[in-house]
C-alpha positions as CSV (number, residue, x, y, z in Angstrom):
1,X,-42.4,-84.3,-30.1
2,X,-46.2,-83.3,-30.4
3,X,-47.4,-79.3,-30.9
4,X,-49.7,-78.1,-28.9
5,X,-51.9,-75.2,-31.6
6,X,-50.6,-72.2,-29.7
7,X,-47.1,-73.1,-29.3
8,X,-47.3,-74.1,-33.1
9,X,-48.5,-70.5,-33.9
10,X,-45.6,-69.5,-31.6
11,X,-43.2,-70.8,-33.6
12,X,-44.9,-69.7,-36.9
13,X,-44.9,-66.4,-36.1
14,X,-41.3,-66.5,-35.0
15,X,-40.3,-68.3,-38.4
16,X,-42.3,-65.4,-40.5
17,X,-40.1,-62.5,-38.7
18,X,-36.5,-64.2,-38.4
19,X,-36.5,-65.0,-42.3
20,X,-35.5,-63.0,-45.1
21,X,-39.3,-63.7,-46.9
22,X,-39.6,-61.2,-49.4
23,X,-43.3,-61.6,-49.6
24,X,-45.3,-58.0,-49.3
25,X,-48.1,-59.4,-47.3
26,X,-45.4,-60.3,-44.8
27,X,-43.3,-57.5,-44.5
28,X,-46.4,-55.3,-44.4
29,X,-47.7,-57.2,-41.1
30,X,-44.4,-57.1,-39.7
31,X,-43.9,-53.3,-40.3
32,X,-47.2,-53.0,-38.2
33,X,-46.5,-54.9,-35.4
34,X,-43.2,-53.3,-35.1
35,X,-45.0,-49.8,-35.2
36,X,-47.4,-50.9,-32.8
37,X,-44.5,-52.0,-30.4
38,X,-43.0,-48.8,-30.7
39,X,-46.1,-46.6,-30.4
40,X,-47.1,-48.5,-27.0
41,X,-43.1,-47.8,-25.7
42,X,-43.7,-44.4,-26.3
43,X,-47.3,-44.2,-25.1
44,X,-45.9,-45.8,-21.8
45,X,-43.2,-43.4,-21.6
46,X,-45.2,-40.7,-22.3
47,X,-47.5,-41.6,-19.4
48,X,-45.0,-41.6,-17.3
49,X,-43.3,-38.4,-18.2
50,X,-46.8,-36.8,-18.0
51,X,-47.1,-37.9,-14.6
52,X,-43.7,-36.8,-13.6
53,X,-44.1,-33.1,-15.2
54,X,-47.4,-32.7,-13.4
55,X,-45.8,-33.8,-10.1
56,X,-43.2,-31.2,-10.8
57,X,-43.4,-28.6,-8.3
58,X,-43.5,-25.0,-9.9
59,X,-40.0,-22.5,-9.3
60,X,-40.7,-19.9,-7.2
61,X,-38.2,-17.1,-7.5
62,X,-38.9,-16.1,-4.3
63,X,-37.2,-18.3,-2.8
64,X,-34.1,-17.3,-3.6
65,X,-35.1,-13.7,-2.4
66,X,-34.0,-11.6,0.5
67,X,-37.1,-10.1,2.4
68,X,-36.4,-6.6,0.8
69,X,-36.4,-8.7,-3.0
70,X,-39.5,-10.0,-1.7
71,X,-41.1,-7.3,-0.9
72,X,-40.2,-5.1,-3.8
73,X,-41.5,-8.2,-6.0
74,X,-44.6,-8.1,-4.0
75,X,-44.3,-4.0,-5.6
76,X,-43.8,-2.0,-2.3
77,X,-40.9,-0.2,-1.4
78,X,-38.4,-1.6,1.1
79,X,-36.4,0.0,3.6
80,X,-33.2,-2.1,5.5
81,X,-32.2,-1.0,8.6
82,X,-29.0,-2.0,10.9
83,X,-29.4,-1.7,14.8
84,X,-26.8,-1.9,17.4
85,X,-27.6,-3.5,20.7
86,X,-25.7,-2.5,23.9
87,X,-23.6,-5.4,23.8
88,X,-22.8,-4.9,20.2
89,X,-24.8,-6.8,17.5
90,X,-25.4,-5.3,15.2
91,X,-29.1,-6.7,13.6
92,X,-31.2,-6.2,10.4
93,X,-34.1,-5.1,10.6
94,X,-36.8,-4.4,7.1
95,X,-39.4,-2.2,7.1
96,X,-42.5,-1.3,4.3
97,X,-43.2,2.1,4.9
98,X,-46.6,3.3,4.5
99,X,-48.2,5.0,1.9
100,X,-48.7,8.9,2.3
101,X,-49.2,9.0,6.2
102,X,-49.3,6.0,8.4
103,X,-52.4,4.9,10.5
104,X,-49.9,3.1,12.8
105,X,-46.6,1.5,13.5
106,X,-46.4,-2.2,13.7
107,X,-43.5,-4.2,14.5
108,X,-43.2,-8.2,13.6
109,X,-40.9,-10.2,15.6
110,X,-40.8,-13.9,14.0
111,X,-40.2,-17.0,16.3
112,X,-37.5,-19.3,16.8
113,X,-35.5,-20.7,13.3
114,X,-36.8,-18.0,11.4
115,X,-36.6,-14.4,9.8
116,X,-38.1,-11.4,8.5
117,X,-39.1,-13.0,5.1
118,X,-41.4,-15.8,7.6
119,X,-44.3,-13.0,7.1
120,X,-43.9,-13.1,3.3
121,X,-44.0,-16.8,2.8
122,X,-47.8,-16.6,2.3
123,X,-49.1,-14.7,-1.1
124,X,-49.9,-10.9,-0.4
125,X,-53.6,-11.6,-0.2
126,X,-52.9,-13.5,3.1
127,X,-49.4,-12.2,3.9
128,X,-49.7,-10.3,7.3
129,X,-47.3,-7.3,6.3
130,X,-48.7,-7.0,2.8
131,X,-52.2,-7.1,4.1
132,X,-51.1,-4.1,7.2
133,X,-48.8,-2.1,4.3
134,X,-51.9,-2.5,2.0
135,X,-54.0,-0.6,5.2
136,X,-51.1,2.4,5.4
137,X,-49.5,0.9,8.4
138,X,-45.9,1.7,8.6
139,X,-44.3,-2.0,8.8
140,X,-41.7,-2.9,10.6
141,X,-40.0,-6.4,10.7
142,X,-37.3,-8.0,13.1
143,X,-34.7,-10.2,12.9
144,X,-33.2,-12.3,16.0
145,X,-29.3,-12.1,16.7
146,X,-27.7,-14.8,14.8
147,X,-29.8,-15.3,11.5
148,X,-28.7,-14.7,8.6
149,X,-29.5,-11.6,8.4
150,X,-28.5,-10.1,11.8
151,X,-24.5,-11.9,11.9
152,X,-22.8,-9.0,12.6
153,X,-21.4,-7.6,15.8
154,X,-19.1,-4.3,16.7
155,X,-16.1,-6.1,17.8
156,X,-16.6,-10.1,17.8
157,X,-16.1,-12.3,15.1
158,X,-19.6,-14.3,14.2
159,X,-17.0,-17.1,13.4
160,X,-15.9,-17.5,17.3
161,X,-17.7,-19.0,20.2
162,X,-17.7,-16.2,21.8
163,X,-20.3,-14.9,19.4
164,X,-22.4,-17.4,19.8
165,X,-22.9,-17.3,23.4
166,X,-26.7,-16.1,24.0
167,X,-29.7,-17.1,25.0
168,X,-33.4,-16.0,24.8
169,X,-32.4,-13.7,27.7
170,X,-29.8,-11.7,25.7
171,X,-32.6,-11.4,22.5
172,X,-35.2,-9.9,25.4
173,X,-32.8,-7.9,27.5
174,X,-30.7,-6.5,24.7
175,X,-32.5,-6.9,21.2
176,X,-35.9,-5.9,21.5
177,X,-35.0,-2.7,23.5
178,X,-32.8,-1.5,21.2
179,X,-35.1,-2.4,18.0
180,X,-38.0,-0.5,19.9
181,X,-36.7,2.4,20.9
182,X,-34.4,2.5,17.1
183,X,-38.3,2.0,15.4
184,X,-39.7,4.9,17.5
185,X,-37.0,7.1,17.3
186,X,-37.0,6.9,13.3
187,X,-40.6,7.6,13.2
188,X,-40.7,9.9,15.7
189,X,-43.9,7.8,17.1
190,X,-44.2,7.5,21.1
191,X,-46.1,3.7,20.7
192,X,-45.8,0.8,18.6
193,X,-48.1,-2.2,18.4
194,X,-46.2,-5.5,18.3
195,X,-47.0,-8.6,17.0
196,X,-44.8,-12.0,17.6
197,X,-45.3,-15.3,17.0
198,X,-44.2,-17.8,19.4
199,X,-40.5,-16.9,20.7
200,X,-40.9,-13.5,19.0
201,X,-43.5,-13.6,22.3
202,X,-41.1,-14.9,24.9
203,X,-38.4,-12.6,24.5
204,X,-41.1,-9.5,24.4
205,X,-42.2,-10.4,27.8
206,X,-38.2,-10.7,29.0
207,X,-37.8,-7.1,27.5
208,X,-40.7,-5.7,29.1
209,X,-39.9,-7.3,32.6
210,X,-36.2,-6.1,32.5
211,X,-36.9,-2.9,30.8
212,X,-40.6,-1.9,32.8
213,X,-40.3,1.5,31.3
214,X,-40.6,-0.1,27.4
215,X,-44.6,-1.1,29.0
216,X,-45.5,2.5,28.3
217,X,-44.3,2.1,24.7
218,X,-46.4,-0.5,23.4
219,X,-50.2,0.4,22.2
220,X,-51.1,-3.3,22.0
221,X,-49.1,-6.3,21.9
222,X,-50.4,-9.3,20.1
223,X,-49.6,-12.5,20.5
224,X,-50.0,-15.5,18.5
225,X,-49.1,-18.4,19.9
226,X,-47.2,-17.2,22.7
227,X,-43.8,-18.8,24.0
228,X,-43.9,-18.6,28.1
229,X,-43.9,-21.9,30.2
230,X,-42.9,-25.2,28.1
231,X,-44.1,-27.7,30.9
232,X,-46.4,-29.1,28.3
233,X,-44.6,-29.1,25.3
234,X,-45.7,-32.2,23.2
235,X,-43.4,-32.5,19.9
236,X,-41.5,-35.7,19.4
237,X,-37.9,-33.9,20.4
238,X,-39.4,-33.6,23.6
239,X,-37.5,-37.5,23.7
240,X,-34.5,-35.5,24.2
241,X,-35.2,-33.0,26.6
242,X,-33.6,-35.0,29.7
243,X,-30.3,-35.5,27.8
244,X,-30.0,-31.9,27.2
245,X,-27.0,-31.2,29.7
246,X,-24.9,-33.9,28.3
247,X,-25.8,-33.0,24.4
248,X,-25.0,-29.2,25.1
249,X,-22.0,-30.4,26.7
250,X,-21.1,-32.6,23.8
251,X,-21.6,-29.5,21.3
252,X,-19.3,-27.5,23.3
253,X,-16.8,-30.2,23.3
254,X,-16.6,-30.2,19.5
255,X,-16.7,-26.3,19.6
256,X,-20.4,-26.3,17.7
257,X,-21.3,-22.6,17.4
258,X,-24.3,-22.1,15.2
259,X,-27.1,-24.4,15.3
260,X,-29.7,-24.9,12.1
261,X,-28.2,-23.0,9.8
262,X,-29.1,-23.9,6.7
263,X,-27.3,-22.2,4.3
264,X,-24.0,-24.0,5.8
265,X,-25.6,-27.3,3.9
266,X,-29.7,-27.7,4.9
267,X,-30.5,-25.4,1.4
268,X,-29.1,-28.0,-0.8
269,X,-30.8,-30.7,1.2
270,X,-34.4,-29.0,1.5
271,X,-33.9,-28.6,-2.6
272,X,-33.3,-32.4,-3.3
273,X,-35.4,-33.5,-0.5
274,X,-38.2,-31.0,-0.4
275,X,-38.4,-28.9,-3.5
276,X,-38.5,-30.9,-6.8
277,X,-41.9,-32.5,-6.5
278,X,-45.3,-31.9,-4.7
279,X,-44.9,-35.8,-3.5
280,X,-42.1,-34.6,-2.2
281,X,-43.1,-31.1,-0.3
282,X,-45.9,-33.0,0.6
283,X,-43.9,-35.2,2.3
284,X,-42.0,-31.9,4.3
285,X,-45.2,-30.9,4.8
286,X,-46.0,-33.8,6.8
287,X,-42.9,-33.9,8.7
288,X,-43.7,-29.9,9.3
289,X,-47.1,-31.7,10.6
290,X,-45.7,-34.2,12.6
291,X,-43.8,-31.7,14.6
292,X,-46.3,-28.5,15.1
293,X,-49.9,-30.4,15.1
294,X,-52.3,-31.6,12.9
295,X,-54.3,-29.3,10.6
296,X,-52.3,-31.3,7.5
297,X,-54.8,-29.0,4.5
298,X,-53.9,-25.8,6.5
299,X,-50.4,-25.7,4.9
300,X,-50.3,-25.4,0.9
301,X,-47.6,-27.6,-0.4
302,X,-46.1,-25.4,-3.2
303,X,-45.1,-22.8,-0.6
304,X,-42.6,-25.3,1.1
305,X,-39.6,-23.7,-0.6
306,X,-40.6,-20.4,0.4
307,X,-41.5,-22.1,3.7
308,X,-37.9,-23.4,3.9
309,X,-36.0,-20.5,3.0
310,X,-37.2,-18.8,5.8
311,X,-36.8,-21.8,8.3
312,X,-33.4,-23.0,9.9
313,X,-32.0,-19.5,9.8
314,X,-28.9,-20.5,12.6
315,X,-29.0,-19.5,16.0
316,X,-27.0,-20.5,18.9
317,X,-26.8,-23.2,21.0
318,X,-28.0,-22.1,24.1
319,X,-31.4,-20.8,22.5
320,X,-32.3,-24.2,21.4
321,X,-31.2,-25.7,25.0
322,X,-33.6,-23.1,26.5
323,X,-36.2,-24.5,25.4
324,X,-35.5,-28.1,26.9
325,X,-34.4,-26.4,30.2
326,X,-38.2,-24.7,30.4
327,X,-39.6,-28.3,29.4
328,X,-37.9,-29.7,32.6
329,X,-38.3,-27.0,34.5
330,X,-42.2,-27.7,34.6
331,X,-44.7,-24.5,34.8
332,X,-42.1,-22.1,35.5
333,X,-40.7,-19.5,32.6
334,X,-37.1,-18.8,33.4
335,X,-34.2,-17.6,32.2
336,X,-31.4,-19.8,31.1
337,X,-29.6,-22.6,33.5
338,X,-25.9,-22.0,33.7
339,X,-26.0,-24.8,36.2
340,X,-24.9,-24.3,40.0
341,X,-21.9,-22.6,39.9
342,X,-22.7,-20.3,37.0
343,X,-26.1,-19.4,38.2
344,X,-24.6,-18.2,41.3
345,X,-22.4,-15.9,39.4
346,X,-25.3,-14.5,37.1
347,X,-28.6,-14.5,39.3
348,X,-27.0,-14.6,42.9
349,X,-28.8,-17.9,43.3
350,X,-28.1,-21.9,42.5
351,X,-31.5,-21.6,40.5
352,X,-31.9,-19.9,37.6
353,X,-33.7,-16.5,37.2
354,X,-37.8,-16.4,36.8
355,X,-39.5,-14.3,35.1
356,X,-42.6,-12.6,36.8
357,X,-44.8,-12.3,34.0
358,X,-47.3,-10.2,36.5
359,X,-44.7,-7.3,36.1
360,X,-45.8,-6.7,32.2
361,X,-48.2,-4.0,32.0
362,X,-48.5,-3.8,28.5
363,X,-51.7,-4.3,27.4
364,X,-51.9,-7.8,25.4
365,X,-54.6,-10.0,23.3
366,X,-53.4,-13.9,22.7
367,X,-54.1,-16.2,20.0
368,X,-53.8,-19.5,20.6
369,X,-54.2,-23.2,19.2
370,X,-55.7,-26.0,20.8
371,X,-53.5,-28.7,18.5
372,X,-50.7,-27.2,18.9
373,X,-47.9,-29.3,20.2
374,X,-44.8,-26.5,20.6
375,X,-47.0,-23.8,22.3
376,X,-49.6,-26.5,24.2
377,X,-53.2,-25.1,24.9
378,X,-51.8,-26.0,28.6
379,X,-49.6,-23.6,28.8
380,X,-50.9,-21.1,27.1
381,X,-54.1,-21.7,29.7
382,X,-50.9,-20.8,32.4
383,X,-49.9,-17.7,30.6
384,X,-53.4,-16.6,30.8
385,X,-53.2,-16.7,34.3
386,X,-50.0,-14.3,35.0
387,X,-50.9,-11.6,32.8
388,X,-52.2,-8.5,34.6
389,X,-53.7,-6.2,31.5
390,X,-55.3,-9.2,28.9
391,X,-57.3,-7.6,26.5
392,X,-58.7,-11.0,25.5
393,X,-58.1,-14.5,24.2
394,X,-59.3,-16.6,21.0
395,X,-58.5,-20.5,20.6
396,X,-58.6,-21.7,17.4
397,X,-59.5,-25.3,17.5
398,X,-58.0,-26.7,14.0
399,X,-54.9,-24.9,14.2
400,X,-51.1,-25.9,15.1
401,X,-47.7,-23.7,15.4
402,X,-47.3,-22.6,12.0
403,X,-50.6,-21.7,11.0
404,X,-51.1,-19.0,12.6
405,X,-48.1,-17.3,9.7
406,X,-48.2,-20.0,7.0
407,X,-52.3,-21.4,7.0
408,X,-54.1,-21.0,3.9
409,X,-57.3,-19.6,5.9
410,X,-55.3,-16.9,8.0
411,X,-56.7,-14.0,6.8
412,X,-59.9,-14.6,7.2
413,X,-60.0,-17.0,10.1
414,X,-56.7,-14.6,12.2
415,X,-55.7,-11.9,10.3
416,X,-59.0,-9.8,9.7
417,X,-59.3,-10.1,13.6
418,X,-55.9,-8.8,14.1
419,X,-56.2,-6.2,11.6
420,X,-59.7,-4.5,13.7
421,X,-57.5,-4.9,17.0
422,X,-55.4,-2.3,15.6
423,X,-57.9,-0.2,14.1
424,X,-59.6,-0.1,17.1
């Protein structure tokens, strides 16, 4: 057998270390190379865990807050309130009271999924009720029937079905009415100015169509990216929208009361999923992108678990199935679709009820987004159209559903603007 010179060094150098050689020399130069083995193992460990611990996505404490732990850890005092509507629920409602006396009172009514703490998810330098409490406006924040904060009622049981039978239509007709009139009573004010964000929009223009004389209670009603007609609605569930009869009916079937709720098991899931790295919130974030509209750099990344804990919040089933019924429905905003038989018992008709958004006389200025794809530029071109005392309009070209309470540029691109509609 011939040896080639490097397989003959090979087996040199393999001899030298499997032998019990005593010479100095030899055991020196083995030491060495076994050090040098070990110091690269650990170098490439290191590496890696120095790419893992800067991956790491800071704790935020927050997250684990309530809004009134939020706010006091923001350092303003907190106020929780309880309302009772007229059909019983009974709903939370937090409020930052002003310092010494208030310019003006300003209610927040967060959108679909969500809660109070949504307007706290942002740092208070770009946090729209830090930024009015920081002006001396007495703040005031909602929270829709069947979060987790407003699951309560006088008589039912929030674990029945009976509960969990509403719709955007209760939240208008019932909710808002008795959260207005609760806010203005407590501060003894005849006007509030309201700001909602998308569905915290919809039901306001229910409430002031079923309840005209609330008009004459609002100063100015903002609205940023305003829920109305959802002919246009371009999100990937819209896939679903023409199954929505038989997947209610399926829900009902297996007795399904609360829909996204995450603290039955979506909190464990957004922590594993979401919440460890920034590969991984970036990730969410994308999926958050996917479903609202481009505008990707818009949303920081470490605020995803804040982002989450306010997201998913429960509601019912027939809130969610509104929104596909609207979708069909084409340029139209009604009220919920009972179907033929149970439309004729609530609205006297085989149709369901619409709304005649001309009947609002509130005075109202919208912001909208033109990449949105929940609250479409299209439709919010239709709103535009049916309401009788605009104030104004702005489009913001870059921006999608969730910027307008999560963007990192809000304050200066939305907020300042909101902020001198109020002072004016």
């Amino acid at each position: 057998m011939v040896l080639n010179r490097r397989t003959f060094c090979w087996f040199a150098l393999v001899t030298i270390f499997l032998s019990d050689v005593s010479y100095s020399s030899v055991g020196r130069f083995r030491d060495v190379f076994k050090a040098n083995m070990v110091l690269r193992n650990w170098r490439r460990k290191a590496e890696e865990q120095r790419v893992r611990l800067f991956d790491r996505l800071p704790q935020n404490i927050e997250s684990k807050y309530t809004t009134p732990q939020v706010i006091a850890n923001r350092g303003y005092p907190s106020e929780t309130h309880h309302v009772t509507t007229d059909d019983g629920y009974i709903l939370e409602i937090h409020r930052i009271p002003p310092k010494g006396t208030a310019k003006k009172v300003v209610f927040l009514q967060h959108g679909v999924l969500q809660s109070s703490g949504t307007w706290l998810v942002n740092p208070s330098s770009r946090s729209l009720a830090i930024l009015l409490a920081e002006q001396s406006y007495d703040v005031w924040m909602g929270n829709f029937r069947g979060n987790k904060y407003s699951r309560k009622h006088t008589t039912l049981d929030p674990n029945s079905e009976e509960y969990w039978k509403f719709s955007w239509d209760q939240i208008g007709n019932y909710d808002l009415p008795a959260v207005i009139n609760y806010i203005l009573q407590k501060t003894g004010q005849s006007k509030l100015s309201y700001i909602g964000h998308s569905l915290g929009c919809g039901v306001f223009f229910i409430a002031m169509i079923k309840h005209p004389e609330l008009n004459a209670k609002i100063e100015l009603m903002i609205a940023l990216s305003p829920l109305s007609s959802f002919a246009n609605f371009n999100a990937i569930f819209r896939v679903l929208t023409p199954f929505t009869d038989p997947i209610e009916n399926f829900l009902r079937f297996l007795r399904t009361r609360v829909l996204f709720d995450s603290e039955i098991a979506g909190d464990r899931l957004f922590d594993i999923a979401c919440e460890q790295t920034y590969t991984q919130a970036r990730f969410c974030r994308d999926v958050f992108i996917i479903v609202c509209g481009p505008n990707r750099n818009n949303l920081d990344p470490a605020l995803i678990p804040l982002m989450n804990a306010n997201f998913m919040t429960g509601t019912s089933v027939a809130v969610i199935a509104q929104f596909a019924q609207n979708y069909n429905a084409g340029e139209t905003f009604q009220a919920y679709d009972y179907g033929t038989e149970g439309n004729l018992q609530n609205y006297g008709s085989t149709k369901p009820f619409e709304y005649d958004l001309t009947k609002i006389t509130a005075p109202i200025y919208v912001f909208s987004g033109a990449v949105d794809r929940i609250v479409t530029a299209k439709d919010v071109d239709w709103l535009l159209t049916k309401l009788t005392n605009l104030k104004g309009s702005t489009r913001f070209e870059d921006y999608n559903h969730l910027d307008f309470i999560w963007g990192t540029d809000v304050k200066e691109k939305l907020y300042d603007k909101v902020l001198d509609l109020l002072s004016s």
